[in-house]
RODO-430152 format. One record per residue: residue in three letters; x, y, z of N, C-alpha, C in turn. Coordinates in Angstrom, 2 decimals, m for minus. Layout:
N
> residu:n_xx:n_yy:n_zz:ca_xx:ca_yy:ca_zz:c_xx:c_yy:c_zz
> ALA:X:Y:Z:X:Y:Z:X:Y:Z;
...
This chain:
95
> residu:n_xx:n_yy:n_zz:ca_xx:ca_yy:ca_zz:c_xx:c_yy:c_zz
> UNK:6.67:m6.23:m11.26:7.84:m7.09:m11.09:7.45:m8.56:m11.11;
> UNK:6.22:m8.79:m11.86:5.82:m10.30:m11.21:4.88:m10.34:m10.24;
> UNK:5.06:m12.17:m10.43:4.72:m12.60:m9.15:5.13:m12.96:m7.78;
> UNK:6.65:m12.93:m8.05:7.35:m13.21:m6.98:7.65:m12.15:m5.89;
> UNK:7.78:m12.54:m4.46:7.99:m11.77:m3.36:9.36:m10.94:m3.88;
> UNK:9.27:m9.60:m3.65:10.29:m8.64:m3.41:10.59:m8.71:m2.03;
> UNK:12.08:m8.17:m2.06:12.68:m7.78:m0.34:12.04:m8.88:0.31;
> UNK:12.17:m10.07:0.52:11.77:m11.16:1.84:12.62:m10.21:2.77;
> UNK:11.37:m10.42:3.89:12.03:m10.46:5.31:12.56:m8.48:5.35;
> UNK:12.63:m8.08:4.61:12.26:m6.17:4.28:11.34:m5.62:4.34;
> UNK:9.97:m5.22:5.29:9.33:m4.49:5.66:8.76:m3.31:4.94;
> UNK:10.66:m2.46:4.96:10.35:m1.23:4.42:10.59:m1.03:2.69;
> UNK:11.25:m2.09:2.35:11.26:m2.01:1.18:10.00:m2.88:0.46;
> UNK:9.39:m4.21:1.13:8.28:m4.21:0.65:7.24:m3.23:0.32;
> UNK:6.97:m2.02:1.64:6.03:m1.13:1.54:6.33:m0.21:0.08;
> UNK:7.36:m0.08:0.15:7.87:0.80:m1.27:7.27:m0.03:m2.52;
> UNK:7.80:m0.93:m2.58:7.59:m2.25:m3.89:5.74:m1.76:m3.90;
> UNK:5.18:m1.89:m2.67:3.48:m2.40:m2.78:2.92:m0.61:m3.11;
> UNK:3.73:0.30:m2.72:3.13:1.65:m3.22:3.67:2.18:m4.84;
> UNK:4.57:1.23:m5.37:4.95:1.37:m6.57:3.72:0.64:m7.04;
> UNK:3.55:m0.64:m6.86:2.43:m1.18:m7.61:0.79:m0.66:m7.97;
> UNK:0.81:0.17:m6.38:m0.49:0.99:m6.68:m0.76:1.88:m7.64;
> UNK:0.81:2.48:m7.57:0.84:4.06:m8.41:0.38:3.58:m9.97;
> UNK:1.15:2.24:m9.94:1.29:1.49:m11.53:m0.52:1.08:m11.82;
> UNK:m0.79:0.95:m10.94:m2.06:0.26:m10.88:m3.07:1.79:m11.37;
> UNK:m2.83:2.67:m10.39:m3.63:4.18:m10.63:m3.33:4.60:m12.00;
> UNK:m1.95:4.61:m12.50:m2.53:4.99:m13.78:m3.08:4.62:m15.47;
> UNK:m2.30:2.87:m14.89:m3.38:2.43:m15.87:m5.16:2.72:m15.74;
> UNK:m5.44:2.71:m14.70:m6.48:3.37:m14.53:m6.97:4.62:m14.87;
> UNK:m6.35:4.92:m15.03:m6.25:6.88:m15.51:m6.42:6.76:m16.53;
> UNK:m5.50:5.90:m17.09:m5.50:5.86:m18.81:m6.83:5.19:m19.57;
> UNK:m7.04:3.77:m18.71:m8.25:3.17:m19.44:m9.58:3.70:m19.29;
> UNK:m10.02:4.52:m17.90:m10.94:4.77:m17.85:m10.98:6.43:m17.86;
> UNK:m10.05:7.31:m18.50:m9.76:8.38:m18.95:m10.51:9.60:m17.17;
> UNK:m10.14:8.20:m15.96:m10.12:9.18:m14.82:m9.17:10.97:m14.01;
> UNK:m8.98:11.04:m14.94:m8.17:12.26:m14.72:m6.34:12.34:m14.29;
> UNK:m6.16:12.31:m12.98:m4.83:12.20:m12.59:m4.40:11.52:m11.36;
> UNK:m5.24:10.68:m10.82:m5.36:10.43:m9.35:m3.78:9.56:m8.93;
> UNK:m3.39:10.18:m7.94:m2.09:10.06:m7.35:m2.57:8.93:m5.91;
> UNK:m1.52:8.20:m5.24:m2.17:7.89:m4.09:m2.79:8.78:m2.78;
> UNK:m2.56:9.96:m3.37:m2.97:10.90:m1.83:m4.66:11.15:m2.56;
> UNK:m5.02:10.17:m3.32:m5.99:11.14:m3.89:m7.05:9.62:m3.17;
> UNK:m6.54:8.39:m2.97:m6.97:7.11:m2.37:m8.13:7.35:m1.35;
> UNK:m9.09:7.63:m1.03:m9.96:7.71:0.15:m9.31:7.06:1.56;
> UNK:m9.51:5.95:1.67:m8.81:4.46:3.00:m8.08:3.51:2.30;
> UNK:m6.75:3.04:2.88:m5.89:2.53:2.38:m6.07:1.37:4.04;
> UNK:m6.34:0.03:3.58:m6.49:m0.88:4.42:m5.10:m1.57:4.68;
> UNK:m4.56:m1.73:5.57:m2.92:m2.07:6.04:m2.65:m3.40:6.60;
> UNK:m2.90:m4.52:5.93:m2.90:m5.96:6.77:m0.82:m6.06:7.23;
> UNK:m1.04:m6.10:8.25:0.79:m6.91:8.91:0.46:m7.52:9.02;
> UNK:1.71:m8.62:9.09:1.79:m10.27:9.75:2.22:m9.95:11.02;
> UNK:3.06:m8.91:11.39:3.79:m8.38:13.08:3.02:m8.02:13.14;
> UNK:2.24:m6.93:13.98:1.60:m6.12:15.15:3.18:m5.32:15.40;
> UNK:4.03:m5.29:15.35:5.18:m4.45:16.18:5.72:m3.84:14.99;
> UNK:5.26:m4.23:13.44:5.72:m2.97:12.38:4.86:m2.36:12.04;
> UNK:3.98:m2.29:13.21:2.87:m0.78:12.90:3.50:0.72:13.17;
> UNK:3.78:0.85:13.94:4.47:1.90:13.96:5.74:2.38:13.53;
> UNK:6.16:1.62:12.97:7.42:2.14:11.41:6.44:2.16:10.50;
> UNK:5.62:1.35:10.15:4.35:1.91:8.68:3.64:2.66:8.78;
> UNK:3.05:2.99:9.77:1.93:4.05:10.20:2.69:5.29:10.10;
> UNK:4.38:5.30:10.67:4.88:6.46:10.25:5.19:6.77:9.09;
> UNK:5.63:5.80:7.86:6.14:5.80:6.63:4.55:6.44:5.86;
> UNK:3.63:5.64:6.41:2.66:5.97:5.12:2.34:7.57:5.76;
> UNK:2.31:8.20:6.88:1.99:9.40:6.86:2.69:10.24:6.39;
> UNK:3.85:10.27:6.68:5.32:11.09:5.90:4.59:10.93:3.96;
> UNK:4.32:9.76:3.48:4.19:10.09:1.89:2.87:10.13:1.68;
> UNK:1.76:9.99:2.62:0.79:10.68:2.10:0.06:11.95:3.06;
> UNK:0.84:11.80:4.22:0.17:13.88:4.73:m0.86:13.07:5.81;
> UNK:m1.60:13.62:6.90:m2.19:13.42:7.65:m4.03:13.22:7.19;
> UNK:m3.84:13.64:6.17:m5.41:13.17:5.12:m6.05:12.13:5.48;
> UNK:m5.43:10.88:4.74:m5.39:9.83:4.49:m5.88:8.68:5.52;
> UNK:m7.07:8.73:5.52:m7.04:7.07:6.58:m6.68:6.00:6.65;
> UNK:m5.91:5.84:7.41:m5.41:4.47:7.38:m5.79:3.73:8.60;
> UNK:m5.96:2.06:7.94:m7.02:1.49:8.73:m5.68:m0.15:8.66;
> UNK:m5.16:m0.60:9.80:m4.03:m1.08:10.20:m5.01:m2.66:10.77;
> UNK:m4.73:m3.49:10.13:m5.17:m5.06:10.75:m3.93:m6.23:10.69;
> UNK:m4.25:m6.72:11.98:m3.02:m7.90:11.90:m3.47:m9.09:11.40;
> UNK:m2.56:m9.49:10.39:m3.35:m11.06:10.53:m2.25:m11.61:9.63;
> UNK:m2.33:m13.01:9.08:m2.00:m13.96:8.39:m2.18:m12.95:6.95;
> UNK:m1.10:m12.91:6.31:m0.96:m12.46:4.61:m1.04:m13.50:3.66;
> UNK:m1.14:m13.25:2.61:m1.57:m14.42:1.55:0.09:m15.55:1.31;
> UNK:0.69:m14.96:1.38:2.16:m15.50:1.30:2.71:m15.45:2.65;
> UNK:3.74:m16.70:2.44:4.42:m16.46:4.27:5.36:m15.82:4.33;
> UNK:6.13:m14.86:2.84:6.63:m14.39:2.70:6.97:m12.93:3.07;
> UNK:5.64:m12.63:2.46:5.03:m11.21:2.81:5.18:m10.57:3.84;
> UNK:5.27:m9.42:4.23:4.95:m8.89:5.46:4.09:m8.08:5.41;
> UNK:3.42:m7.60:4.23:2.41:m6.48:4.63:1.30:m7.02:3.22;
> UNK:0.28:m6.52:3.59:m0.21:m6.28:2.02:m1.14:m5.13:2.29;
> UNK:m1.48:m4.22:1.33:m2.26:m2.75:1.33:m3.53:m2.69:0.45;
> UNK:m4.46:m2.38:0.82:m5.75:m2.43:m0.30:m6.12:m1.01:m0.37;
> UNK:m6.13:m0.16:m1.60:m6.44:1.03:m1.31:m7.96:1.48:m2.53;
> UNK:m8.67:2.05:m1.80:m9.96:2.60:m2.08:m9.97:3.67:m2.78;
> UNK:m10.50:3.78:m3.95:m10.65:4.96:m4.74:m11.92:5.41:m5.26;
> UNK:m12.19:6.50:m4.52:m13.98:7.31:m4.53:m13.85:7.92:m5.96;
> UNK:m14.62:7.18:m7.27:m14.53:7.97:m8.39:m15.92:8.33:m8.75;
């Protein structure tokens, strides 16, 4: 979608927007480096920066519901690259 912030001040629809981008991200990857099929449940640690501390637990529940109790997730508060933002996600892929 760009560069511009989706959903200001939307939480939960940011998180959606930033797991669309991954998926988009995984399979160009798939494609260029002819890695097989990797989905996000397939991610090793998915690193979780908030700007709140108090929307951890609406994300911590969202990301377990779509990726299953697998998945580590590793939750840090801090300052995001935009003041826009509310979350940003870095996710790790063991190939």
């Amino acid at each position: 979608v760009g560069h511009q912030t989706q959903y200001e001040n939307d939480i939960a629809h940011q998180l959606q927007e930033t797991l669309k981008n991954i998926e988009a991200l995984l399979i160009h990857a798939n494609d260029c480096h002819q890695l097989g099929k990797n989905t996000l449940r397939d991610i090793s640690l998915f690193k979780i920066y908030l700007h709140d501390h108090r929307d951890f637990k609406a994300i911590s529940t969202e990301m377990t519901k779509i990726l299953g109790q697998q998945t580590p997730l590793l939750f840090l508060q801090g300052d995001i690259c935009r003041s826009n933002l509310l979350l940003e996600i870095e996710g790790f892929l063991g190939v």
